[in-house]
Structure formats: C-alpha cells, structure tokens
N, C-alpha and C positions, 0 to 999 in steps of 0.2 A: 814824791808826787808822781804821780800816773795819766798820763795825754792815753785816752781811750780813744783810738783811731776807728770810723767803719767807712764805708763808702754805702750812700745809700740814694735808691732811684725808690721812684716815687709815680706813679702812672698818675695817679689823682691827682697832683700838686701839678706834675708835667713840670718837673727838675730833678735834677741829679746833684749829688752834692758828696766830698770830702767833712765829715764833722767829726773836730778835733774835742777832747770835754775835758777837761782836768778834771778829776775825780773829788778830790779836795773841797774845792771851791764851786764847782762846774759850772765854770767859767765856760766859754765856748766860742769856738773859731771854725769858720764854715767855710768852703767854697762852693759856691753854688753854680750852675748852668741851667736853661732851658731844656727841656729835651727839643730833639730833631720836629723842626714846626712851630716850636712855641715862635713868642714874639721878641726874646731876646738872648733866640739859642746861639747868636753868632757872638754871644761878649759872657763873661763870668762877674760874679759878682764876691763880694764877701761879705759875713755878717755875726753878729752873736749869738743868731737863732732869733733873738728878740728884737735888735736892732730894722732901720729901714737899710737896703742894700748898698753895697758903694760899689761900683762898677769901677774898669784899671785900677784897682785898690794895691795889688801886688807887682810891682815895680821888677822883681827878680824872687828867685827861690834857688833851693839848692838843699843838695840831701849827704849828708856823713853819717854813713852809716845807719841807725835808726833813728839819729837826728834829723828834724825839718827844719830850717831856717829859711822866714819868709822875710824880705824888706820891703815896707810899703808904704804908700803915697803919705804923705804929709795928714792930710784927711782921716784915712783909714788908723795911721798911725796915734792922731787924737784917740780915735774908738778903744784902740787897744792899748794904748799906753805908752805906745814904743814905736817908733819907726822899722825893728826889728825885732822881730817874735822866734822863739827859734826853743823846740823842745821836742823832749826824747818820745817817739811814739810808740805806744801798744794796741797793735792790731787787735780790733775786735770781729764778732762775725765771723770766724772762719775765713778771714782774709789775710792777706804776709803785708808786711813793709814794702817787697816787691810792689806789690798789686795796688798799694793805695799810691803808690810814688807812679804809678806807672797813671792813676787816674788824675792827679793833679796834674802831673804833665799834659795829659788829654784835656783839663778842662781849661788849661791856662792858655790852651793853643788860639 
C-alpha cells in the first residue's frame, strides 16, 4: 500500500493543504489551512477531501522516518476510524518527506 503524499496551494480555493491518498483505496487524509487573509487562516482543519472540516482534529503528530503518525480528537477519530492513523509516505510532485513534514508542521502551528 502507497500513502501518495503532495502539498498543494490553491490561489482559487484560498487554502493550502498536506493530502495524503492511499492509492489502493484512495481513501484520503487532508490538512487544510486558509491562506494568509482568508477567514480561518489562524486554525487548520482536516478532512477526507469529501468530508465537512473538523478543526483541533489533531491532538499530536510525529514523524519516523517516512512514517506520519497523526493522534486525533475523539471526533476526527470517528471520521477515520482510529484515534491514530499513522503511515509510510511517498512524496509526490517533485517534493522530499523533508518538505511535506516541514509543511504539516507550518500548518499545525
């Protein structure tokens, strides 16, 4: 199984977002932000892609290696199954596991 990682901004949408896809299933785990101006650039949100948002969804994160493991809110954890999600990720886009770890950190801030 393949977690297809990219980081993607969006001028139109007016957010930025970490989206995680299993290839498999393509399932999908998102973190979203406003950009700088919108109306709720100050909080992150997370979602299926299809899902409504759930905002403090992620409680803690943490990275080994190219693994992500997220724990999250009781709520969020309904959505996905698990109160802890946690899988090996492959950069897409021309981006490193560096770079995506370095934007969840930015957007979790």
């Amino acid at each position: 199984m393949a977690i297809q990682t990219t980081y993607e901004r969006h001028l139109d949408l007016g957010c930025e977002a970490v989206v995680f896809i299993d290839d498999e299933s393509l399932a999908c785990f998102q973190i979203q932000r406003d950009l700088v101006g919108g109306p709720r650039a100050d909080e992150y949100c997370v979602t299926t892609g299809a899902s409504a948002p759930i905002y403090g969804a992620i409680t803690g994160w943490r990275r080994i290696d190219d693994r992500f493991e997220f724990a999250l809110t009781r709520r969020a954890g309904r959505l996905f199954g698990d109160d802890v999600i946690s899988f090996v990720v492959t950069p897409g886009d021309g981006v490193t596991v560096d770079e995506l770890a370095e934007h969840v950190d930015r957007l979790l801030r």
